[in-house]
N, C-alpha and C positions, 0 to 999 in steps of 0.2 A: 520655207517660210513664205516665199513668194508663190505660193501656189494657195496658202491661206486667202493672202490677199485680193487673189481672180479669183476665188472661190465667193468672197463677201462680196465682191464686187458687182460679179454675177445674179448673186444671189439678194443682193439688194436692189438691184435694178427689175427682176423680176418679181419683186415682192411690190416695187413700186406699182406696176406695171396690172397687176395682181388685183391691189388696192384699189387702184383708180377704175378698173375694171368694174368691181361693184358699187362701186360709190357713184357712176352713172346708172348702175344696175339699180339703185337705192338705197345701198347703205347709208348711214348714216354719218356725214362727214365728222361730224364733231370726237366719233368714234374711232377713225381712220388711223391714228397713231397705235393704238390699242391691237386694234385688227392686222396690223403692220407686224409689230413686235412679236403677234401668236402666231402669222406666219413663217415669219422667217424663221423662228426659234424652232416651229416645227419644221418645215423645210428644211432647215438646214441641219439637225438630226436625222432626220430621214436619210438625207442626200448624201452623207457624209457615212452612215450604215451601209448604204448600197453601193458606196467607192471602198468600203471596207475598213473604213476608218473609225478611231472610238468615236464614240455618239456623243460622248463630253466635249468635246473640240469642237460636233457640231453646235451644241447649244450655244456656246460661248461664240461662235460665227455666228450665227443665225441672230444671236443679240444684237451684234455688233453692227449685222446687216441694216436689220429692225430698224435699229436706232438710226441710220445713214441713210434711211428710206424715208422714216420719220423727219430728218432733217431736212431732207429735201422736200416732202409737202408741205412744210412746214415755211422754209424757207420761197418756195415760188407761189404762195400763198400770200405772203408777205409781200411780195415783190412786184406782185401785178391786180394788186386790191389797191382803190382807190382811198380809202382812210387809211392811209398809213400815217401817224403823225412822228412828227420826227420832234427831236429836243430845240430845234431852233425854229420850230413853228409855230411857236407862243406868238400869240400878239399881243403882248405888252414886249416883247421885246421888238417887236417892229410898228411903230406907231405912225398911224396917216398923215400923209403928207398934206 
């Protein structure tokens, strides 16, 4: 079970890594989560065939990846864009002094 888990791990991070790769190539960001999921999903059937392993197990990792790859563009996207509005940056609830 713990050999799953370096396996998504892996396999997420070079999907990220993947991703970001053509997204300066051109892709198209908005796209990126999409382009993420048919990676990994592929990747990781493939990679899982050629460790010998059923190709089901890879799809279901490769989602898994996908998705943990998706999360994090997703997340440092968020994290380092300046309009992030957050729930207590209403200005009616902070009125000038």
């Amino acid at each position: 079970m713990t050999e799953n888990f370096q396996e998504i791990g892996t396999l997420g991070l070079a999907v990220y890594v993947l991703v970001e790769i053509l997204k300066r190539a051109g892709f198209p960001s908005k796209y990126a989560g999409i382009l993420s999921l048919f990676l990994s999903v592929a990747l990781g059937a493939g990679s899982f065939v050629i460790l010998g392993k059923p190709w089901y197990e890879g799809l279901i990792s490769g989602f898994w990846a996908g998705a943990s790859a998706s999360g994090v563009y997703a997340g440092t996207k968020s994290a380092f864009t300046k309009e992030t509005v957050g729930v207590n940056d209403d200005p009616a609830l902070h009125p000038a002094c």
